[in-house]
N, C-alpha and C positions, 0 to 999 in steps of 0.2 A: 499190851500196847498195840495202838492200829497199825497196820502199814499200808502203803495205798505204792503204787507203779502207771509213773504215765512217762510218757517219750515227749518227747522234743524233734522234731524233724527238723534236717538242715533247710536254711534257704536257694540252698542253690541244689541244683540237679545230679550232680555227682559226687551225692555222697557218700562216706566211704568210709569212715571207721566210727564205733559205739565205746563209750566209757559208764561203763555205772558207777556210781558214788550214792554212799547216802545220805542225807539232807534230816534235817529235825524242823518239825512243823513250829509253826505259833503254839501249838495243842504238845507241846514236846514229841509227838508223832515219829518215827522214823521214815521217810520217805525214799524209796528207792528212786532212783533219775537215771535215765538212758540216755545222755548224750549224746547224739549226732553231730559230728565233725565234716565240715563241707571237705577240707584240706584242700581247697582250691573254687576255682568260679572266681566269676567277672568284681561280688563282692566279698569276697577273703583275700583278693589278692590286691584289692582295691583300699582295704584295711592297714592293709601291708604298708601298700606307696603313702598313703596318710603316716602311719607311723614314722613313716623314712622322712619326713617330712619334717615330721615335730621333733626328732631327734636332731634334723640339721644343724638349727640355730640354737639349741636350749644344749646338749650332750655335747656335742659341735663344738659351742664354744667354751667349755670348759675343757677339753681336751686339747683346744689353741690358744687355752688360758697363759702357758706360757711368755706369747710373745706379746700379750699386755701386761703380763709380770714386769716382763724385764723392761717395757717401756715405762710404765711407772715408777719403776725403783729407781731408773736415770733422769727423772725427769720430775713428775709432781712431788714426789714421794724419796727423793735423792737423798734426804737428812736421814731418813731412815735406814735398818740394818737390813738384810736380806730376810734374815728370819724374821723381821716384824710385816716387812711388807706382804713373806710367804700366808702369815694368816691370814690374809683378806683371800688370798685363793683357797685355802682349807677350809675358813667357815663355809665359804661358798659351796663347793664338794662336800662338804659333811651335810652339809644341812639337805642338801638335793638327796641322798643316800638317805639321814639318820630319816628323814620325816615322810621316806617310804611306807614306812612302817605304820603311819597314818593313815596316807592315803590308799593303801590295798583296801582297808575294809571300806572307806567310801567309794571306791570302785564297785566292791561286790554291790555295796548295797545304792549307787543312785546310779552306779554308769559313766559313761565316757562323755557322755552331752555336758553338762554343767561344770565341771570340773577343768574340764578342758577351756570354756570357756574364761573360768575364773586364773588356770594357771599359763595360757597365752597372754592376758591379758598384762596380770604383773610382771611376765617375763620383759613383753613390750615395753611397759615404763620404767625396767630400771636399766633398760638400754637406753632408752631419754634421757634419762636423770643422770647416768652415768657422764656422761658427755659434758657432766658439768662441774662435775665433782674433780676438786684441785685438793682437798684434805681427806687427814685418811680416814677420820669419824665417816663424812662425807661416802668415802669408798666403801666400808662395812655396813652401812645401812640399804646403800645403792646395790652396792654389788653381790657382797654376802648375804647380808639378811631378805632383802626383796626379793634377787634373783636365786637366792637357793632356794626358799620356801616355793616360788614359783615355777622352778626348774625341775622339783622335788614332784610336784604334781602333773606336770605334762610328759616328763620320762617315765612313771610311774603306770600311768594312763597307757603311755605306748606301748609298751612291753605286755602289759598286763590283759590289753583288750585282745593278744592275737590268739591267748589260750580259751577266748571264745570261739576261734574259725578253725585251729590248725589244730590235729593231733597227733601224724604220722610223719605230719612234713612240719611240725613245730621248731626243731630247728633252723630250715633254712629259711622259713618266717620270720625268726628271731633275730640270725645273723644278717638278712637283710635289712630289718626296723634298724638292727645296730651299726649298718653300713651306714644311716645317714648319718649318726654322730662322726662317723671318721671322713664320710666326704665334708661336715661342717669345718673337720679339724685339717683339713687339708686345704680346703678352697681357702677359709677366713686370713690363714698368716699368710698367702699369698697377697688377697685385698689388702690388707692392714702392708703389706710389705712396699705398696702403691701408695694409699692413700694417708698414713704416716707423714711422709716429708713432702708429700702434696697438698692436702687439706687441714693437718693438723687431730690432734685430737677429738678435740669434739664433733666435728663433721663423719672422722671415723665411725667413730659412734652413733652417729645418727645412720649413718648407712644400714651397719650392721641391723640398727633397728629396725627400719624399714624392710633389707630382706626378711627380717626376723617375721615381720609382718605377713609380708606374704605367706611363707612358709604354713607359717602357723594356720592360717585363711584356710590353705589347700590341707591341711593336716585335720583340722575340724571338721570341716566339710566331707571328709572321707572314713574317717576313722568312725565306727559307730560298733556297740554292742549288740548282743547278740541272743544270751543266755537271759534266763529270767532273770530278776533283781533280786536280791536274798534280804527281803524285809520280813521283818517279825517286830512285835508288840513286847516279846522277852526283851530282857537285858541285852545291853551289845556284848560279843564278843571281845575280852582283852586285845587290845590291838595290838601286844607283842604274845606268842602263845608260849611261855615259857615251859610248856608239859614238849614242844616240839625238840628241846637241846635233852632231852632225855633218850631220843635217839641219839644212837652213834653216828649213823648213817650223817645224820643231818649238821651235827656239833663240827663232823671234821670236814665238813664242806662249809662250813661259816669260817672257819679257821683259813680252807685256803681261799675263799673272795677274800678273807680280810685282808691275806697274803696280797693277793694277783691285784685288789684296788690301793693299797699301799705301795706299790712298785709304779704301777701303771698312770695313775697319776701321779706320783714324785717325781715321775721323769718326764710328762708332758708337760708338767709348771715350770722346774729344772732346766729342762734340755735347751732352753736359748742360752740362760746363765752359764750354765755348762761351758757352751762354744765357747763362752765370753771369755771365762776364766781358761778352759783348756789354751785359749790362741795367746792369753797374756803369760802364762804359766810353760810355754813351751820354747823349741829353738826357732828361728827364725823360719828352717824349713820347712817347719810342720805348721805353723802357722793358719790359722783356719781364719778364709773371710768374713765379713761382717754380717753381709748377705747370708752367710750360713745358717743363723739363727732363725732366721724365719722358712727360709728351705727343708733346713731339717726336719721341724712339725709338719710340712706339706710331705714330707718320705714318711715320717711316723707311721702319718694317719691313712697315707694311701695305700701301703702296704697292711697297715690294722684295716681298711675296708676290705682286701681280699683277704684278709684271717679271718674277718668276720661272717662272711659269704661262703667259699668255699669249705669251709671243714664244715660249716653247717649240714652242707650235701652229704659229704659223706658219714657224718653224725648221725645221719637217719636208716644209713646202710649201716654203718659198723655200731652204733651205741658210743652215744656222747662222752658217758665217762672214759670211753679207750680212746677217744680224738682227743679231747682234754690230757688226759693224761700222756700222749704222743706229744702233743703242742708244749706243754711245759718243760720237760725232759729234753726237747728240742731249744727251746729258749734258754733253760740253765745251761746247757753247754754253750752256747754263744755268749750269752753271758760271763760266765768264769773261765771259758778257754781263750776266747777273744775279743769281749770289749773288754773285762777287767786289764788283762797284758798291757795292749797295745793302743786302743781306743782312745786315753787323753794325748795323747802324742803322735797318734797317726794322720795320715795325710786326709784330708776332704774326702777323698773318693773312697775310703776305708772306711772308715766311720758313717759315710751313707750308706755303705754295707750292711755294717753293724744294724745301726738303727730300724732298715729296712728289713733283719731277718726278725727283731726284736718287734718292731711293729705289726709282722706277721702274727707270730707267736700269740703276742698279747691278745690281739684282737681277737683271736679262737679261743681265750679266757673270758673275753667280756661277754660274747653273744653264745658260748654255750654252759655255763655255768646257772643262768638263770633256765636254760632248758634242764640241767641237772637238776635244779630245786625242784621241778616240777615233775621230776619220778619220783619224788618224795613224801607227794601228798597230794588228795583230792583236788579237782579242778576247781571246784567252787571256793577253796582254801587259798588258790595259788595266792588271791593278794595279798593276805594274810603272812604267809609263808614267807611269800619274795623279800614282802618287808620289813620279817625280822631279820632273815640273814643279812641283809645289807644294811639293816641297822648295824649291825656287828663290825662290817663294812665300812661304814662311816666311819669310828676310829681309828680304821685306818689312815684315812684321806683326811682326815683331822689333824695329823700327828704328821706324816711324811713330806710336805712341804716344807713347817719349821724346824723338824731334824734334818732333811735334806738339804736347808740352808745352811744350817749352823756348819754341816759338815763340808760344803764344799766351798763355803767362806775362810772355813780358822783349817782344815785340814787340803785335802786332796781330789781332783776328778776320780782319780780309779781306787780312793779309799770310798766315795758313794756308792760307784757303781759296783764295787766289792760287797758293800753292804744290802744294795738291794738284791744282789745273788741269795745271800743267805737267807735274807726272808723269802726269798722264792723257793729255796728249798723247805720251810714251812711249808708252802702251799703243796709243793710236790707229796709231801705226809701226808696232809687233810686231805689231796686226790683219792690218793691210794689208799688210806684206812678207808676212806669213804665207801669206796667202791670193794672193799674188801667186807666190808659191813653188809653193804646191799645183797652180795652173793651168801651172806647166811657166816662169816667168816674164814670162808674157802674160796683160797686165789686163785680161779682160774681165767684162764689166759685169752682164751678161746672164745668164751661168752660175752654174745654181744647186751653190754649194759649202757 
């Protein structure tokens, strides 16, 4: 069999680190490839602010899916139970997650151009369409099926294009693209917390889409690829690689995303009803205002943007998996020592505590987790890879809204929030075997992975 070696030189001037992988020709050829990673200059970092962009209003808003949850469920959607309305926010999350798994290989193989255009563009009209939608048929095809199939390919695209520019500083590229889902989730229930009993619903929506627009505009125009395209005349690759869960390494890190996006969104769709019920469920004193519900996702998210930012940083100094594994271990304890106790009964200022150490936490799940996957396998794979573990992923976010309703409709606040502790200690397992795998089966402490 031939082999052939040629280089790739970065486009910017101070480049800095090489990755080889090998590559199979059209001719089944083995091909050595020398990557060149810029990790920085005017366009990697320019890729970045584009990512941050298209995460705003697409990631953004399902992370502030919450407070149009709970305004539907009061309002168009009232004859409904909580758990029916939760699945229009689950399809929506699952499908953006399961059809990942899709789009990695048309990433590798057309790029960031096309794609992006095609999945701005749906995103844009089913925030138009949404606006108009008073049935819930109406809502699952507007919201869940348009906007996830579209939402699926623009967060896809983001994430996926920065492992063409970044490979020392990959995480704090990551945790930034991921910062703009949580500034989405943080600005938008502010706006909606305005434009609600001001303009109504559908004006709402037209807004949101319009930013939506912009966004996307400046996210396009910025975001571009990098690497060659991986076209071949062979067969396509399986677009899930089922030989990948054959590793351990990789099985018990699909195990905890499925964890970390089954908590992570049950409680940003949740957490308005939550209020709801915690303030009608409690004494008079503990009482939680109205305004709360939309306040609280602006603590969530704003707090998940500096989880998502900083641990990135030091990700690159200490090895992702020991940040991760720090941030979780950090979150369970608040979790089971202090929001389970106290949380549905404690005062406002307690509970934006809470939520606030919890939004930290999280957010150092979401944006380094996908850096995780990507010490797992060749660069040219990553979209391949990304997209089956968050296939996995997807049942989670499929499933955690309608059980998270059921439960805090017929039972209790702090029997949910109990429950999501212990799927989090799943995740806390799939960390740790994970990274117990990567070291050969030997724990040590000290090694930065």
């Amino acid at each position: 069999m031939n082999t052939a070696r040629f280089r790739i030189a970065g486009n910017d001037s101070n480049a800095q680190d090489s990755t080889y992988a090998d590559e199979t020709n059209d001719n089944g050829s083995i091909v050595n490839v020398a990557w060149t990673y810029p990790d920085g200059g005017r366009q990697a970092w320019g890729c970045v602010l584009g990512s941050f962009f298209l995460m705003f209003p697409s990631f953004g808003f399902e992370v502030a899916l919450g407070t149009v949850q709970d305004y539907i469920a009061t309002h168009q959607l009232s004859d409904y139970s909580l758990s029916d309305v939760g699945w229009i926010s689950a399809i929506l999350v699952f499908l953006t997650l399961f059809l990942g798994v899709q789009v990695g290989p048309l990433f590798d193989r057309y790029g960031p151009r096309y794609l992006l255009i095609l999945g701005t563009s749906g995103s844009f009209l089913s925030y138009i369409l949404l606006a108009q939608c008073t049935r819930y048929w109406q809502f699952v095809l507007c919201l869940s099926i348009l906007g996830g199939v579209s939402s699926a390919i623009v967060t896809t695209v983001a994430i996926a294009v920065l492992s063409h520019w970044f490979h020392r500083r990959r995480a704090l590229a990551s945790g930034i693209c991921m910062g703009g889902s949580s500034a989405g989730g943080a600005i938008i229930p502010l706006l909606l917390r305005y434009t609600f009993p001001n303009y109504g619903w559908a004006w709402s929506m037209r807004i949101i889409a319009f930013i939506s627009a912009a966004c996307y505009l400046a996210g396009t125009i910025l975001v571009r690829g990098r690497l060659p395209l991986v076209r071949s005349t062979a067969a396509p690759r399986a677009v899930v690689d089922v030989r990948a869960f054959a590793s351990a390494r990789l099985s018990f890190l699909a195990l905890a995303v499925f964890s970390f996006e089954f908590i992570i969104f049950g409680c940003a769709a949740l957490l308005p009803t939550y209020i709801r019920y915690s303030s009608s469920t409690g004494s008079s004193e503990s009482e939680l205002p109205s305004d709360m519900q939309f306040y609280v996702l602006t603590v969530l998210n704003s707090m998940s943007f500096l989880g998502r930012t900083i641990p990135g940083f030091f990700a690159d100094k200490m090895g992702c998996f020991n940040v991760l594994l720090l941030l979780v271990i950090t979150t369970l304890v608040t979790m089971g020592a202090i929001w389970v106790p106290v949380g549905s009964h404690s005062s406002a200022s307690v509970l934006y505590v809470i939520v606030a150490l919890f939004g930290f936490g999280s957010g150092g799940w979401i944006s380094l987790a996908p850096v995780c996957a990507g010490q797992l396998c060749r660069t040219d794979e990553y979209g391949r890879f990304y997209g089956t573990i968050y296939m996995i992923a997807a049942f989670g976010v499929l499933l955690t809204v309608p059980i998270g309703g059921e439960l805090l409709q017929y039972a209790t606040p702090q029997i949910l929030i109990g429950f999501y502790a212990g799927i989090l200690v799943l995740g806390l397992l799939g960390v740790m075997t994970s990274r117990w795998a990567i070291l050969d089966w030997k724990w040590k402490w000290k090694v930065k992975v």
